[in-house]
C-alpha positions in Angstrom: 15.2 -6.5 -11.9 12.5 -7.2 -8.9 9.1 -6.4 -9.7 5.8 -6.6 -7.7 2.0 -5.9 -8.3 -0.6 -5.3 -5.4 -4.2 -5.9 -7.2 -6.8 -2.9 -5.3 -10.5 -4.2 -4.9 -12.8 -4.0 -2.5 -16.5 -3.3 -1.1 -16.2 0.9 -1.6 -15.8 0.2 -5.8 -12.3 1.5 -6.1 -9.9 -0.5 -7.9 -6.3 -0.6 -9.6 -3.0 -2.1 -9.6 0.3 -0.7 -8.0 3.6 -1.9 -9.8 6.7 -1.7 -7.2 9.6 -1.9 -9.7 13.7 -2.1 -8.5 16.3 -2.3 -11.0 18.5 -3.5 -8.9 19.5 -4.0 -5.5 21.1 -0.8 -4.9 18.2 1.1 -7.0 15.5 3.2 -5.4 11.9 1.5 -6.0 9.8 3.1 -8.7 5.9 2.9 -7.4 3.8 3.4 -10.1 0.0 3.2 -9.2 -3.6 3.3 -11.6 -6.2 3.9 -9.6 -10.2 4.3 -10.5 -13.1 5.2 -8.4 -11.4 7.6 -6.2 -13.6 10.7 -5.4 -11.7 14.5 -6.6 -8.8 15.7 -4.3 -5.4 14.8 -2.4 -5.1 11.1 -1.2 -2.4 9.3 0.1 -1.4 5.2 0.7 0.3 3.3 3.0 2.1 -0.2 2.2 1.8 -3.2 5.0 4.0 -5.7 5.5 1.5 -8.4 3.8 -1.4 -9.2 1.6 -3.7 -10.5 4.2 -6.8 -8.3 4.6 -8.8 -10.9 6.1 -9.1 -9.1 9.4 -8.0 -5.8 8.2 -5.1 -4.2 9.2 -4.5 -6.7 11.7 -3.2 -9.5 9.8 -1.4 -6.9 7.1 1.2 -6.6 9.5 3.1 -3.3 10.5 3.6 -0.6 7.8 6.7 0.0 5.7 8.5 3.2 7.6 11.9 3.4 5.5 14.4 4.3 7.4 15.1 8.2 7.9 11.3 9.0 7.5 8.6 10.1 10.2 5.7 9.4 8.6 3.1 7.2 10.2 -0.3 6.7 9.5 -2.7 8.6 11.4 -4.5 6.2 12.9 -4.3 3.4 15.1 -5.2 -0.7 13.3 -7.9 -1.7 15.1 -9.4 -5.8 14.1 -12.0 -5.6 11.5 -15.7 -6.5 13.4 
C-alpha cells in the first residue's frame, strides 16, 4: 500500500488534509479530502506535480491530467508578484 498526505494552509484561513491512498499498483487511487473554512457551494481541486508553492503555481509544476481525461484548469499559472 502507497499512501500520501497534502497538509492545506494558507493566508485565506482554509485548511485540511487530503489522503491519496493506493492499495496496490494496479488499484485506482482513493482521494479522500477534510476541508474547513470553505464558503457554501460546489468547489473543485486540482493536484500539481509538486509541493512547492513558493512562487505559486509556478514552481508546483504542471497539473495531473490522467490519461483519457479533458479536464484542465481554467486558468492559465501565472508567477506569484
Amino acid at each position: 500500500m502507497v499512501k500520501a498526505v497534502a497538509v492545506l494552509r494558507g493566508d485565506s484561513g482554509v485548511t485540511g488534509t487530503v489522503t491519496f491512498t493506493q492499495e496496490s499498483e494496479s488499484a485506482p487511487v482513493t482521494v479522500e479530502a477534510t476541508i474547513h473554512g470553505l464558503k457554501p457551494g460546489q468547489h473543485g481541486f486540482h493536484i500539481h506535480e509538486f509541493g512547492d508553492n513558493t512562487n505559486g503555481c509556478v514552481s508546483a509544476g504542471p497539473h495531473l491530467t490522467p490519461p483519457a481525461t479533458r479536464t484542465a484548469h481554467p486558468r492559465r499559472c501565472a508567477p506569484r508578484r
